[in-house]
N, C-alpha and C positions, 0 to 999 in steps of 0.2 A: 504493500500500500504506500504512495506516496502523497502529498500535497501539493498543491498547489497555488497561494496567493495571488490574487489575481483586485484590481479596481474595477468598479462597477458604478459609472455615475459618482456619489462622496461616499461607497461604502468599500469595505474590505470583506469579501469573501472569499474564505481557504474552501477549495475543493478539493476531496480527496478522490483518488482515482486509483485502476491498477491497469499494468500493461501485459498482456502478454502475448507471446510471439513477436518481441520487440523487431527482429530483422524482415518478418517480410511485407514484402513489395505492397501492398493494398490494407487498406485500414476499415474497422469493423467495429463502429462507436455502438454499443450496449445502453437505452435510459430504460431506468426500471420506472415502474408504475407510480401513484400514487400509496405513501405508508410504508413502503418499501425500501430495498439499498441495491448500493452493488452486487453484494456479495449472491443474494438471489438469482440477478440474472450470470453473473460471474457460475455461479454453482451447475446450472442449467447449459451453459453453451462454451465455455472453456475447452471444452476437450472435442468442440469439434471446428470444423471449420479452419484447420491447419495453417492453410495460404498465405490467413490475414491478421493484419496486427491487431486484437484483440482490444478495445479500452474500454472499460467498464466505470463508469462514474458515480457519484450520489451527488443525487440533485442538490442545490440549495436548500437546506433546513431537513434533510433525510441524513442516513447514516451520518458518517464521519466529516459533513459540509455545513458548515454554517447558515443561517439567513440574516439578515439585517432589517429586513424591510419588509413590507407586505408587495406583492407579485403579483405578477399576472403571465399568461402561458409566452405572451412577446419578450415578458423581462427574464423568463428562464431562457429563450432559444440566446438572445440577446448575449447573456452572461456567459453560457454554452459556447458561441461563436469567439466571445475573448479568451474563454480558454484552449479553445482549439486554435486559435492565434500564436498562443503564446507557448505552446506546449508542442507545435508542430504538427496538428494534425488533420489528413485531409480527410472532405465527404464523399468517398469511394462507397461507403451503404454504410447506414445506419438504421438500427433496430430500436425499434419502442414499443412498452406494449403501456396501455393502457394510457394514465397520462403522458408519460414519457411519448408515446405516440404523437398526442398533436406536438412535443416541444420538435420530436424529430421531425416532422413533417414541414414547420416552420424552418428547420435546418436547411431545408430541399437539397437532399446528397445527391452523388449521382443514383443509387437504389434505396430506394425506402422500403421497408420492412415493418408492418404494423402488425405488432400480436392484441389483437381485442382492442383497438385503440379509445381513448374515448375521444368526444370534439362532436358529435351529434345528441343534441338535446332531445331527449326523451321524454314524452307526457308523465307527469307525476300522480300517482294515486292517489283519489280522492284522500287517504288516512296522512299522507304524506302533508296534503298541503292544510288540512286540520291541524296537526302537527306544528305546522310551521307559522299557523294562524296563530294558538296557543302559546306558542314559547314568546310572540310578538306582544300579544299583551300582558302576557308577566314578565314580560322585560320592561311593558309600559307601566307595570304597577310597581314595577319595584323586587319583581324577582327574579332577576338574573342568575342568583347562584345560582338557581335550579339548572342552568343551563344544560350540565354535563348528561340529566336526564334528556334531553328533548336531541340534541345535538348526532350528526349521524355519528356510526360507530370511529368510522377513520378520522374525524374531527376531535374526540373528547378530550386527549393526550397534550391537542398541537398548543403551545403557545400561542398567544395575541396576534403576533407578526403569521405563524404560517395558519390559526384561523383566517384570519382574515385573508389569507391567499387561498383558502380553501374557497371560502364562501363565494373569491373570484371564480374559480378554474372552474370550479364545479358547473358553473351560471355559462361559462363560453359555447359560443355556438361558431364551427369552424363549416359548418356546410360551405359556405361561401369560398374558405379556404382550399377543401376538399375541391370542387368545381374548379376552379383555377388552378389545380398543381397539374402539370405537365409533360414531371416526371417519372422515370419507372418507378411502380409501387409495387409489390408483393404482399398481400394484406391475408391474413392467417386469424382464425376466429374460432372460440369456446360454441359447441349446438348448444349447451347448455347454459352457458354466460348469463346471469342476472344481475350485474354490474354493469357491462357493455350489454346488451343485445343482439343476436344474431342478426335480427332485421336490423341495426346501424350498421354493422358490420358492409351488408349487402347495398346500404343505402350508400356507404364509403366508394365502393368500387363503381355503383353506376353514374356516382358524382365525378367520377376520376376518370379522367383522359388514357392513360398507358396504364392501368393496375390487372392485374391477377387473382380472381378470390378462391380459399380453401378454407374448408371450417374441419372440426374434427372432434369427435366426442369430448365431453370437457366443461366444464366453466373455465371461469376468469380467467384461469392458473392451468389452464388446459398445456401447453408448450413445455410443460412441465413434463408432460408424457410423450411428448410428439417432437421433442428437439429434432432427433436422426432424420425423421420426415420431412420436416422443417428445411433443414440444413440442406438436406437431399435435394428438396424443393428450389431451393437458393442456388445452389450449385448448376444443378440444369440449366435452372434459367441462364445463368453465367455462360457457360456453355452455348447455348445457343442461340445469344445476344451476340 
C-alpha cells in the first residue's frame, strides 16, 4: 500500500493506492463501490488479468483516503484525474462497479468497465419516501438525533463531510451522461441486484453508443463469483478490437 498526497482546490487529500504488475505495458485502474475499499476489488481481480498494471484505489473518505469536504461524483473523477497526473497513470480501461462506476465513467478511459454501476435514478417506494417524509419533520421539530434510525444502512457510520456527499451521489442522475459517452463500454450486471437494478443496468447500454451488456446470476456483489468470466469477457473483447 502506498500514499499519495495530492491538492485539490485549498484541501489536502492522501490517497492510498496499490500497484501491481508494476512493468506492464497497459494500465487497469480498479474504483470500488460505495462503503467499500481497495482491498475488495484488489481481492476479486489481482490474480487475473496479467498484461496490465493493476491500480486499485480508495476513494476519498473510504478505506485508507481521507475526505475534507462534502463531494459530488465531478469532484471524485476530478480528484481521480490529479492523481492519475501525478502518479503517472494512463486511461487504457478502467473498472467500476457501482458508484465507483459513474466516477469511472466520468474518467472516459479508453474501455470502461461497469460492474452494477449506479448513475440511473430509480423510483423510490412508497415506505421509502414516508421514511424520508418523517425523518424531515423530526428534524423540523427538533429531533435529529434520531437520525441514525431513519438514515439508509451505508449512511449511518459516515461523518458530516461524507453524509452529506452521500445525500449528493445518491440524488445524481447521469442518464444524460450515459447518452453522450462514446466510448467503448463493457457493462457487466447482478439478475438479482437490488441496489442497482437489472433494468438500469439494461437502460445503461441502450443509452450508450459503443457498450456491451452481460448480466449473471448474483446481486450487487455478483463479480465476486464471475471475475474469470468477466476477465474472459474483457480479454476477447481486447482481442478483437
Amino acid at each position: 500500500m502506498a500514499l499519495k498526497s495530492i491538492q485539490w482546490h485549498q484541501h489536502t487529500l492522501n490517497l492510498s493506492y496499490e500497484i501491481i504488475n508494476p512493468t506492464a505495458k497497459y494500465d487497469m485502474v480498479v474504483l470500488h463501490g460505495w462503503g467499500s475499499n481497495k482491498e475488495l476489488m484488489r481481492d476479486a481481480f489481482s490474480k487475473e488479468m496479467d498484461t496490465f498494471r493493476h491500480i486499485y484505489i480508495d476513494l476519498p473518505g473510504f478505506g485508507n483516503s481521507n475526505a475534507a469536504t462534502t463531494m459530488n461524483s465531478h469532484d471524485y473523477a476530478e480528484i481521480i484525474s490529479i492523481f492519475f497526473e501525478e502518479v503517472g497513470i494512463k486511461k487504457d480501461m478502467i473498472v467500476g462497479h457501482s458508484f465507483g462506476g459513474k466516477v469511472a465513467t466520468l474518467l472516459e478511459p479508453d474501455l470502461l468497465i461497469l460492474l452494477s454501476s449506479a448513475g440511473i435514478k430509480e423510483p423510490k417506494p412508497l415506505k421509502v419516501w414516508a421514511k424520508i417524509y418523517l425523518f424531515k419533520m423530526m428534524r423540523f421539530l427538533g429531533f435529529s438525533a434520531l437520525r441514525a434510525k431513519f438514515v439508509a444502512n451505508d449512511a449511518k457510520t459516515l461523518d458530516l463531510h461524507m453524509y452529506e456527499t452521500f445525500k449528493k451521489v445518491i440524488n445524481e442522475d447521469f442518464e444524460a451522461i450515459f447518452r453522450h459517452y462514446t466510448k467503448k463500454c463493457l457493462i457487466f450486471w447482478g439478475q438479482s441486484d437490488t441496489a442497482t437494478k437489472l433494468s438500469s443496468g439494461q437502460k445503461i447500454d441502450q443509452l450508450m453508443e459503443n457498450s456491451q451488456f452481460k448480466s449473471f446470476k448474483g446481486d450487487h456483489y455478483f463479480f465476486l463469483h464471475y471475475v474469470k468470466d468477466i476477465t474472459k469477457a474483457v480479454e476477447n473483447f481486447y482481442i478483437s478490437h
